[in-house]
C-alpha positions in Angstrom: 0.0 0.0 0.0 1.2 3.6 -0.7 1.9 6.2 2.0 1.1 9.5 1.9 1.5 12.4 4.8 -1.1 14.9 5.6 -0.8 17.5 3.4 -0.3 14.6 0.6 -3.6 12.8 1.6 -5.3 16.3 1.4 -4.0 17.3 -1.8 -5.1 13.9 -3.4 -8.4 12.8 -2.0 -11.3 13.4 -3.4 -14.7 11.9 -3.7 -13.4 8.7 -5.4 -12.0 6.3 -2.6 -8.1 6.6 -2.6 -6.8 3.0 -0.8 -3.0 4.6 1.2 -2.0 4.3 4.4 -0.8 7.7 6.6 1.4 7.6 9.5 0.2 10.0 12.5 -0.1 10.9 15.9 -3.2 10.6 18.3 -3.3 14.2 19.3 -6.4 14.9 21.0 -9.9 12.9 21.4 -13.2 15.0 22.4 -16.7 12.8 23.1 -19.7 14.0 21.5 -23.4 12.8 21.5 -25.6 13.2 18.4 -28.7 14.2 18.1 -30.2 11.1 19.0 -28.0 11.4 22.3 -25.4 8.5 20.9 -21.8 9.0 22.1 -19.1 9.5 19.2 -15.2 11.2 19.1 -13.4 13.6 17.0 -10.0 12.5 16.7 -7.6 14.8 16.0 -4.3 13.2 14.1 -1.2 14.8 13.3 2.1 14.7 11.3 4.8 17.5 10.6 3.1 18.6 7.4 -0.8 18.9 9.5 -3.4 18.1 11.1 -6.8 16.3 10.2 -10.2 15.3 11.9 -11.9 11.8 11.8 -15.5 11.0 13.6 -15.2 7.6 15.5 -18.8 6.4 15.8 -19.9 4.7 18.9 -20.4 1.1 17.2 -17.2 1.4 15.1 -14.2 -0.3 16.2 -12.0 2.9 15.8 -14.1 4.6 18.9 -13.3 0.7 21.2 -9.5 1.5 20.4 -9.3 5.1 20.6 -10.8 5.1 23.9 -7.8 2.4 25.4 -5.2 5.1 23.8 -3.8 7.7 25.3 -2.8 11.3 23.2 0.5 11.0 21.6 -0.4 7.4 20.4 1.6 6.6 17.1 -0.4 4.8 14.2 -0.5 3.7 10.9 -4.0 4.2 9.6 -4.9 2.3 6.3 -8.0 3.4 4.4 -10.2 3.9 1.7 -10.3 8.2 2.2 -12.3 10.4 0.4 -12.9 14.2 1.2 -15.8 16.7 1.0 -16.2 19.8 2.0 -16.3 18.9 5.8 -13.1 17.0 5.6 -11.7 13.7 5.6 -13.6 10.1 5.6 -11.9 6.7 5.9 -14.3 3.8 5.4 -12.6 0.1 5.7 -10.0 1.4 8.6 -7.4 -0.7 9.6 -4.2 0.4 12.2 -1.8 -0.6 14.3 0.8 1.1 16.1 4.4 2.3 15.2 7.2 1.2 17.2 11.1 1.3 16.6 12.6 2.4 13.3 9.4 3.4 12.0 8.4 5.6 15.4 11.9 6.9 15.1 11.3 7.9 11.0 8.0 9.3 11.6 9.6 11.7 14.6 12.1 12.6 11.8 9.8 14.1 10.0 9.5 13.6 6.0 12.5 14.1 3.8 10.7 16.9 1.6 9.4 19.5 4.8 12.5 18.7 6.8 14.7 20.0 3.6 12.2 22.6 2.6 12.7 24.3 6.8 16.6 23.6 7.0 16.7 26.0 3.7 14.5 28.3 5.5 16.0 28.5 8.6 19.4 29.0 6.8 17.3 32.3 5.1 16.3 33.5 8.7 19.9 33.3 10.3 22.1 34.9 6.6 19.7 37.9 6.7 19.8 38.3 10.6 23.6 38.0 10.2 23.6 41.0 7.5 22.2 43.0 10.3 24.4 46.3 10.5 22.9 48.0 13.6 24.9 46.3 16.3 22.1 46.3 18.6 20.0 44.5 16.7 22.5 42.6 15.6 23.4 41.1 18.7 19.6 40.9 19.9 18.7 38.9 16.8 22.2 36.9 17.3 21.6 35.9 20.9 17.7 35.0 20.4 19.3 32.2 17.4 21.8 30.7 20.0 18.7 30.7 22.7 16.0 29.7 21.3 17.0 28.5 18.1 15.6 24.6 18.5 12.5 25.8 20.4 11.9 28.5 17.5 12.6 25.4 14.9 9.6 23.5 16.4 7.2 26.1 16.6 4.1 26.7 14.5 2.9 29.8 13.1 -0.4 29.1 14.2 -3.2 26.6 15.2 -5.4 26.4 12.3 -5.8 28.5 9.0 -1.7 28.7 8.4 1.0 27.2 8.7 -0.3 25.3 11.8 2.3 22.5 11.8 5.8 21.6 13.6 8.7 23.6 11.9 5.7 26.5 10.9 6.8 29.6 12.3 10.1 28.4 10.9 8.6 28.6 6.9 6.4 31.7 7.7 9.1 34.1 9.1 12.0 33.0 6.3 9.1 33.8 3.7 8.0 37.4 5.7 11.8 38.0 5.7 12.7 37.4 2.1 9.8 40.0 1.2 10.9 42.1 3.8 14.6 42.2 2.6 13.2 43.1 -0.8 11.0 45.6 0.1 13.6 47.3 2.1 15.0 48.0 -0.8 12.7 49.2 -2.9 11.2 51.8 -0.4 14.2 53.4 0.9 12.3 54.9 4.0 12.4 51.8 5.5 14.6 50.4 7.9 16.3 46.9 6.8 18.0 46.3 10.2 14.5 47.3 11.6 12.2 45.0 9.3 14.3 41.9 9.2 14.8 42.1 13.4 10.9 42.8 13.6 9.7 40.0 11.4 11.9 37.8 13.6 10.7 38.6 16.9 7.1 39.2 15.5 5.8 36.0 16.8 8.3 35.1 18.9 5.7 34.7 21.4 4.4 31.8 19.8 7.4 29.6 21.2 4.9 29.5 24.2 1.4 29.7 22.5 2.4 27.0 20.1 5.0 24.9 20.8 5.3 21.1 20.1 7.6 18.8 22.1 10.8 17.9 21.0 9.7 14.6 19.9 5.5 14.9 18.4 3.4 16.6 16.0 0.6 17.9 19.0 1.0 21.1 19.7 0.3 21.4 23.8 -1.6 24.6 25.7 0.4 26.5 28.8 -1.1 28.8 31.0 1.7 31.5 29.8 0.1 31.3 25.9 -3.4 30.9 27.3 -3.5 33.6 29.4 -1.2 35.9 28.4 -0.7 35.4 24.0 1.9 35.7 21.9 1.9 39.4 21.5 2.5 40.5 25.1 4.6 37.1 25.7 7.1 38.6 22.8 7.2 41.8 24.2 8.7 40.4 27.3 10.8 38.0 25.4 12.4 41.0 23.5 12.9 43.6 26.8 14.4 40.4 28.7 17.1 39.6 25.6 17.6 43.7 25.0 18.5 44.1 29.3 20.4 41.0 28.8 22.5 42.2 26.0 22.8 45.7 27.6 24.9 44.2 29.9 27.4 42.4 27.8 30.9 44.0 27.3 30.0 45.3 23.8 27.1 47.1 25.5 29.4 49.9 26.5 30.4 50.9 23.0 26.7 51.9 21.9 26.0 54.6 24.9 27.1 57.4 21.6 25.1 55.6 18.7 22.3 57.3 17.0 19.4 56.6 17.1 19.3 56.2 21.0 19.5 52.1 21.8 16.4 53.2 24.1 14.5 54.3 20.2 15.6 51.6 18.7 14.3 48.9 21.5 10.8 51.2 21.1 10.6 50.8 17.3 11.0 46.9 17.6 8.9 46.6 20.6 6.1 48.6 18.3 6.3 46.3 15.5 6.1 43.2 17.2 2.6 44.9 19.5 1.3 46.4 16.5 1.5 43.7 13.8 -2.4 42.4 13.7 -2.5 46.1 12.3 -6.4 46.3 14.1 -7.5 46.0 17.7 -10.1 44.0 17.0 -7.1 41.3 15.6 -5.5 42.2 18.9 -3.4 44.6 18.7 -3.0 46.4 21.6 -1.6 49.4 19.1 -2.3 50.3 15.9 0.6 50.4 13.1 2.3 54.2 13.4 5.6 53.7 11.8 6.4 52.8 8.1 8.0 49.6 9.2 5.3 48.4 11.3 2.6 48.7 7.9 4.6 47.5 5.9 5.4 44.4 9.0 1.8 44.0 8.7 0.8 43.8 5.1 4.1 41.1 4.8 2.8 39.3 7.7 -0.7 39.2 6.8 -0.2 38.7 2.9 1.7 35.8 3.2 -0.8 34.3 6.1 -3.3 34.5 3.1 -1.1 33.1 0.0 -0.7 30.3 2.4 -4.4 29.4 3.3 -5.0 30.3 -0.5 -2.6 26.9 -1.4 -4.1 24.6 1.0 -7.4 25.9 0.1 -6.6 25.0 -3.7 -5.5 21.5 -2.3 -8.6 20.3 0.1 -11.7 22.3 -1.6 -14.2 21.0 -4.1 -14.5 22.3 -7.8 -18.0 23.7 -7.9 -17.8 24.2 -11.7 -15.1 23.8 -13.6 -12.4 26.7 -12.1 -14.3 27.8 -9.1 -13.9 26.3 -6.2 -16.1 26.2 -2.8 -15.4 28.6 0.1 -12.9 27.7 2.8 -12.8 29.4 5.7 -11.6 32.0 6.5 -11.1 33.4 3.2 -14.2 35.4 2.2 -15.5 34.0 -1.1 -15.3 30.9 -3.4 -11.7 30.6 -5.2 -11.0 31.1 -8.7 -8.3 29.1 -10.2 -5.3 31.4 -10.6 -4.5 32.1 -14.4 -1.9 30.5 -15.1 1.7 31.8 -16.6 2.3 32.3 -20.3 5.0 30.1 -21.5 6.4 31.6 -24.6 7.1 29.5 -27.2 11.1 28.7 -28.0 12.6 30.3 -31.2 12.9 27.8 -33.8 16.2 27.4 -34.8 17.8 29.0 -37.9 19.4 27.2 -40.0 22.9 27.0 -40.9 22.7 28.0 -44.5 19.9 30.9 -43.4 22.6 32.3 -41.2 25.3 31.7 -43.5 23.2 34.1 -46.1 22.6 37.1 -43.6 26.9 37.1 -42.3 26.8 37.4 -46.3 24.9 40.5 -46.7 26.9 42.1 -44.5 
């Protein structure tokens, strides 16, 4: 039988059955009654490309199992999937649990995403180390070497994008390539500035959504709960700037313009103002060119991404129109896709041999 991850089984299921098998974790199991007050679950599975919902009803022997397993449970699911507009289905279920080589592999990740994030997170630490300002230079330095592996593992969110292990990883090299670009095309902006800010944007999420360092479920603390990722990266980011204050080097920036205190106010704005609305939950709204322009990266690539995996898991309506996902706002139209000019045809050797003569 084939496998497929997540994202894989997504992308390919359909309404015809589709007979693979998917390696995943148990993540999380809720009990519900339906209407006519039988018991089911929602399962929740996960792997490092995402995440994926299955109903275990109450005579099926999925629900039996499921119960006896506790979250974090490895398994190979084999199936006959299909997919509709509320998700995935497996019909003729078989599993059994991973153990040894194959636990180890599956922790590993597949060979594709883990590539795809080491390039990405070699993005994120060339542009932070092209940083001129020397005080965000170090800040962005020492945050790497602290929280480098814990950042690694992070996801960007926990549903709508990038809301799987290694997420925040793909989402902030992404935010930082456009911001490295746009930094140069709109001079009043502040490279050093954008590429520190998109850094510690979401830095807060190392505590709002965090996986283990072995497991694809991400876990809830009382820190992301209660306080978010906004006001947790705020503190992050005046705990790292006091901490490099103090370091030898500190005493060589007491002269530098702009002020070390203007420059930790700047970043400190970006990274409470980047939902760009308080209704998003921003405690501020955007009042500096960087912090717009923070925004509109952050949020335009948030929406390019829920764009692809909408394109992947929706169903085609009509032919190029495809069924609302939320939380986009409307049906999707298949994008238009890119004119590929045709080659030259070759001249031939006598044809050019006629036109050297002519002149």
């Amino acid at each position: 039988m084939n496998f497929l991850t997540i994202s894989s089984l997504k992308e390919q299921a359909g309404e015809q059955p589709l007979a693979v098998a998917v390696d995943c974790e148990l993540q999380s199991r809720s009990q519900r009654q339906t209407k006519a007050g039988k018991p089911y679950l929602v399962i929740t599975f996960s792997d490092g490309t995402g995440s994926f919902n299955l109903n275990a009803w109450s005579d099926a022997p999925l629900f039996e199992a499921a119960v006896g397993m506790s979250d974090g449970t490895v398994l190979r699911l084999n199936a006959e999937w299909t997919q509709n507009q509320y998700g995935l289905n497996a019909a003729n279920i078989a599993w059994e649990r991973l153990l040894g080589d194959a636990l180890e592999a599956f922790f590993t990740g597949d060979a594709a995403t883990m590539e795809k994030q080491r390039r990405d997170w070699e993005t994120i630490c060339t542009l932070c180390a092209g940083i001129v300002d020397p005080r965000l230079h170090a800040l962005t330095d020492r945050f790497i070497k602290d929280f480098g592996p814990r950042f690694r593992r992070a996801a960007a969110a926990r549903k709508n994008h990038h809301a799987r292990r290694g997420g925040l990883t793909e989402h902030v090299a992404q935010m930082m390539r456009s911001a490295d670009l746009i930094s140069s095309i709109y001079p009043e902006l502040n490279r050093d500035l954008m590429i520190s800010g998109v850094l510690f944007h979401d830095c807060g999420k190392l505590w709002e959504n965090q996986y283990p360092e072995k497991g694809f479920a991400q876990g809830y603390t009382l820190h992301g709960e209660m306080l978010g990722h906004i006001p947790l990266g705020i503190e992050l980011v005046n705990k790292l700037w006091r901490d490099v204050a103090e370091s030898p080097v500190a005493k060589d920036w007491l002269t530098l313009e702009p002020a070390s205190e203007t420059v930790r106010l700047h970043l400190l704005h970006l990274i409470a103002s980047h939902h760009g609305e308080y209704q998003f939950g921003s405690p501020t709204l955007p009042r500096t060119p960087e912090a717009i322009a923070l925004h509109y990266i952050d949020n335009l690539d948030a929406k390019l991404e829920m764009m692809r995996d909408a394109y992947a898991q929706a169903n085609e309506i009509v032919d190029g129109i495809y069924e609302k996902q939320f939380p986009l706002p409307a049906n999707l139209v298949a994008p238009l896709a890119v004119f590929d000019a045709p080659a030259p045809a070759p001249v031939a050797v006598s044809e050019e041999k006629e036109k050297a003569e002519l002149f």
